[in-house]
C-alpha positions in Angstrom: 0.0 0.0 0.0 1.6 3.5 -0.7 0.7 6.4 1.6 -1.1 9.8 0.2 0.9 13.0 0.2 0.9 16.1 -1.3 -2.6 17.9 -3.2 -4.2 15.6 -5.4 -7.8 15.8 -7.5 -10.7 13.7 -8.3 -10.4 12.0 -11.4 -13.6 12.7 -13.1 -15.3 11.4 -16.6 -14.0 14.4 -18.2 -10.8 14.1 -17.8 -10.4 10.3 -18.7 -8.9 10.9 -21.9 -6.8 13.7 -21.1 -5.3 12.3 -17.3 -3.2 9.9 -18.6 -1.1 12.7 -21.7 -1.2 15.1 -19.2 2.7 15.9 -17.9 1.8 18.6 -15.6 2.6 17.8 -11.3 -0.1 16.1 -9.6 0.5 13.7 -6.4 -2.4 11.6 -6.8 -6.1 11.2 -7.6 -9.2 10.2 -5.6 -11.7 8.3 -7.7 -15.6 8.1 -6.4 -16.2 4.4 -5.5 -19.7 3.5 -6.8 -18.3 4.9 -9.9 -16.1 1.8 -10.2 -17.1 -1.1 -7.6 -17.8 -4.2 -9.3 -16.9 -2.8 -12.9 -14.9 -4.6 -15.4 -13.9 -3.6 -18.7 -12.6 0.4 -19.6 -13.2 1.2 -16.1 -11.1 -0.7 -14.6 -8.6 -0.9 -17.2 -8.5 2.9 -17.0 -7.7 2.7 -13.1 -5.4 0.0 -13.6 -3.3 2.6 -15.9 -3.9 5.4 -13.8 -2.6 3.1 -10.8 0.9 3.0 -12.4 1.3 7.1 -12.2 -0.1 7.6 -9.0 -1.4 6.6 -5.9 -5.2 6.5 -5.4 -7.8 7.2 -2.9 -11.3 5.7 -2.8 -13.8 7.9 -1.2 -17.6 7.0 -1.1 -20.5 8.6 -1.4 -23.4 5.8 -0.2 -22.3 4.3 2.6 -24.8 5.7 5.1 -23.3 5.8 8.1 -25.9 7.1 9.8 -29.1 5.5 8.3 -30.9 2.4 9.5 -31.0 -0.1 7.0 -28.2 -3.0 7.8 -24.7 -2.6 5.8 -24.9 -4.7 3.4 -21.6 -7.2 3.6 -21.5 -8.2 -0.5 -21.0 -4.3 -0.9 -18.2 -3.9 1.9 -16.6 -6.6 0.0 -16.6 -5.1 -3.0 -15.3 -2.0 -1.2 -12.7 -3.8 0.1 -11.3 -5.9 -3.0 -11.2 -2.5 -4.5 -9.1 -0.9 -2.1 -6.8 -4.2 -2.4 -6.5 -3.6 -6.0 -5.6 0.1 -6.0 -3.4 -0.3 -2.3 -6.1 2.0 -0.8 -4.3 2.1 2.9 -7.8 3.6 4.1 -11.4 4.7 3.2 -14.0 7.4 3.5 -17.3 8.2 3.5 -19.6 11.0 4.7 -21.2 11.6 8.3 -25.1 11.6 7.4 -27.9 9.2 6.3 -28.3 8.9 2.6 -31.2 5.9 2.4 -33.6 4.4 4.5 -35.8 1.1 4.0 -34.2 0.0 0.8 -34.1 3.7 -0.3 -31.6 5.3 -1.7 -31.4 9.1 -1.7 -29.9 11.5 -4.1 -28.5 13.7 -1.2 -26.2 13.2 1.5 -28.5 14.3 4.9 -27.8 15.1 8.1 -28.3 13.3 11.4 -30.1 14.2 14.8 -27.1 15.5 16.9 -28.0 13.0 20.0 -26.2 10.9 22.2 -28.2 8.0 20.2 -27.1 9.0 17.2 -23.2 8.8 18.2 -23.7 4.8 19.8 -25.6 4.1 16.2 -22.8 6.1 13.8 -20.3 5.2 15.3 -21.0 1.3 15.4 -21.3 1.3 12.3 -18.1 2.8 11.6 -16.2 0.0 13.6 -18.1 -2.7 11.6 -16.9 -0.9 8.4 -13.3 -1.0 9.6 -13.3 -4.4 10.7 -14.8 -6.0 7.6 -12.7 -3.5 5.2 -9.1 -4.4 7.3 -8.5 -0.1 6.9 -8.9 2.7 9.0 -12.2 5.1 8.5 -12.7 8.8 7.5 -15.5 10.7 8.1 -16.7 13.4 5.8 -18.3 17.0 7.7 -21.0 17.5 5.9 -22.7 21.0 4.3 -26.5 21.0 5.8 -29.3 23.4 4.9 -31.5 22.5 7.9 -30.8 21.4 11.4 -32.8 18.2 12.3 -34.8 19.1 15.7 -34.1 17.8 18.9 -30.0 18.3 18.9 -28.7 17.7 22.1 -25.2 18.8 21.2 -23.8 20.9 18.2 -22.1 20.1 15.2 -18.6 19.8 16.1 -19.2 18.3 19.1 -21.1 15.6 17.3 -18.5 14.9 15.0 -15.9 14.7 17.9 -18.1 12.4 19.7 -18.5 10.0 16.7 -14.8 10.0 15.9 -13.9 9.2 19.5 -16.3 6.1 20.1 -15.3 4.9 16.5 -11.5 5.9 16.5 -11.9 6.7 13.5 -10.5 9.5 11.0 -11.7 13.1 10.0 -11.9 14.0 6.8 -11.6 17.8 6.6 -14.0 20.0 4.2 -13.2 23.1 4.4 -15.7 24.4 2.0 -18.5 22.6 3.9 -17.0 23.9 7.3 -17.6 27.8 5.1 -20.9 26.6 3.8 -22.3 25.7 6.9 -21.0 28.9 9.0 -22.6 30.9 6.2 -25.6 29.5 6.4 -26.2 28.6 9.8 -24.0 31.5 11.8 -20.5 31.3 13.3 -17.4 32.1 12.6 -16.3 29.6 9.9 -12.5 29.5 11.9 -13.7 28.7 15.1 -16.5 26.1 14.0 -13.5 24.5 12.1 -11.0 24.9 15.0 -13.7 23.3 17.3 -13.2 19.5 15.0 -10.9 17.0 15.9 -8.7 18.5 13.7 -5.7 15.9 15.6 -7.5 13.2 13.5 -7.5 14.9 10.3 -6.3 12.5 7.8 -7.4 14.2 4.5 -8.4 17.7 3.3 -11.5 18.4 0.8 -11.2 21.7 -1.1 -14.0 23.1 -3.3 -16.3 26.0 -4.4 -20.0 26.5 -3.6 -22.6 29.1 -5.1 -25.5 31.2 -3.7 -28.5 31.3 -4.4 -32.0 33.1 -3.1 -32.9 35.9 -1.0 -31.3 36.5 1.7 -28.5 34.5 -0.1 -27.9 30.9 0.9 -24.2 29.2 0.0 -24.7 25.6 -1.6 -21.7 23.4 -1.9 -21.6 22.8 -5.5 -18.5 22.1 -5.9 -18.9 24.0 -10.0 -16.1 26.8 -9.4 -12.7 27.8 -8.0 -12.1 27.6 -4.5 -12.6 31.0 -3.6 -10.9 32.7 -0.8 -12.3 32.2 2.6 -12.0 28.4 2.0 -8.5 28.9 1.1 -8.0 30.9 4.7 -9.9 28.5 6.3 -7.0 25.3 4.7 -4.2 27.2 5.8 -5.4 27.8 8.8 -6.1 24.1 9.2 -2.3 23.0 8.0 -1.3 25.2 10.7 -2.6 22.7 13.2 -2.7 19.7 11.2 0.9 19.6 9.4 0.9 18.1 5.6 -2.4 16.8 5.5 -3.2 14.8 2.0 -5.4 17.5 0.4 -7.7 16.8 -2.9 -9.5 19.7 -5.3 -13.2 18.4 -5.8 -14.7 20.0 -9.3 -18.0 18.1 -10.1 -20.0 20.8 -11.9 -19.6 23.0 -14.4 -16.2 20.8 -15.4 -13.8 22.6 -17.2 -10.3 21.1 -18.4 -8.2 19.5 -16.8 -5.6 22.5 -16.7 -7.9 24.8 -15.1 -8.4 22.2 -12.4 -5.3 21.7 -12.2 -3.9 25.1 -11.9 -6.2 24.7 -8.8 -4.1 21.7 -7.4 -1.1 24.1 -8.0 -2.3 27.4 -5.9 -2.9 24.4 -3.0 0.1 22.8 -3.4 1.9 26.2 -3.0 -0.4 26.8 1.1 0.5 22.6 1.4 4.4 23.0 1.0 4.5 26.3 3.4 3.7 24.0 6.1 6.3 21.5 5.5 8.7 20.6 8.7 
């Protein structure tokens, strides 16, 4: 298995031709599981190729951790023979509920903030981690509503979850701005209130607004504009050389513009080397 390092990207559709002729820097690439689990043929031969230039991350976007329907165990397995295949050394995943009774939703939503929900969350974690033989990130999530009845607050909840589970934190920072936005705070001390000593990855992104009064949505369609780029140094500061990864899902341009984006963080991500 080889380690992360450095600012990476997601390798998306768009760029599949273009990835492998490119000779500009990039450290590695995060590919979106479901995109590939259980796929033979170009897909795989594709990530077989990309596997020779550089290490790859698998991050998922179904697992659930907080819904009630059982994990399935053909689909960790599937999970886990592709992390053996790409040397994966861990996984992640999103903190929220994304189907319920056999259905699966479009959108990753957010949990009740109670003591319940951190026994239920983070069982399911440590069942994830034992049947995938990896460690576990969890994703902060952007949220447009607060469910009712919280009995802590967001970064406590997270904190909570990561504890019981000893499991990993993976960092948005966009999300972290999104949320703060939306919701109130100041986006540095909601972000300086994580478990940012069990960061393992950085997400870095853009997000839009939209209504009136504006509301931020995490559409990850546009350069990461320049709060969220405060917000990751500030994070780096604490953290050291986190593995860091520009998301770009909407709106995709080519894969030099998205890259010049790798470069601006790869520029914050080396001023907090040793």
């Amino acid at each position: 298995m080889v380690a992360l390092k450095g600012v990476g990207i997601g390798l998306r559709r768009e760029h599949h031709a273009d990835i492998l002729r490119t000779e500009r820097h990039v450290d590695w690439l995060e590919v979106i599981t479901e995109n590939f689990i259980d796929h033979g043929g170009n897909s795989i031969r594709l990530l077989d190729e990309v596997r020779e230039r550089w290490p790859i991350g698998l991050h998922g976007v179904s697992m659930s951790f907080g819904g009630p329907d059982p994990l399935p165990d053909d689909y960790l397995s599937h999970i886990a023979a592709l992390c053996d295949r790409l040397g994966a050394e861990e996984y992640s995943d999103h903190l929220c509920f994304s189907g319920a009774h056999g259905v699966f939703f479009a959108d990753l939503l957010p949990l009740p903030q109670t003591h319940e929900a951190v026994e239920h969350v983070a069982k399911r974690i440590r069942y994830v981690q034992e049947a995938l033989g990896r460690p576990v990130m969890i994703e902060n999530i952007s949220y447009y509503a607060e469910i009712p009845g919280n009995e802590m607050g967001h970064s406590e909840f997270v904190t909570r979850i990561c504890e019981q589970a000893d499991c990993g934190l993976l960092l948005d920072c966009n999300n972290v701005f999104v949320n703060s936005f939306n919701h109130g705070g100041d986006p540095l001390e909601r972000m300086l209130e994580l478990p940012l000593d069990r960061v393992g990855r950085i997400h870095l992104a853009g997000h839009k607004y939209k209504g009136q009064p504006p509301m931020a949505i995490d559409n990850h369609g546009s350069p990461v504009p320049d709060p969220v780029w405060e917000l990751y140094d500030a994070a780096l500061a604490r953290t050291g050389q986190v593995p860091t990864l520009i998301e770009w899902d909407l709106e995709i341009p080519d894969l030099d513009r998205v890259l010049d984006e790798r470069d601006k963080a790869a520029v914050i991500w080396e001023r907090h080397g040793g």
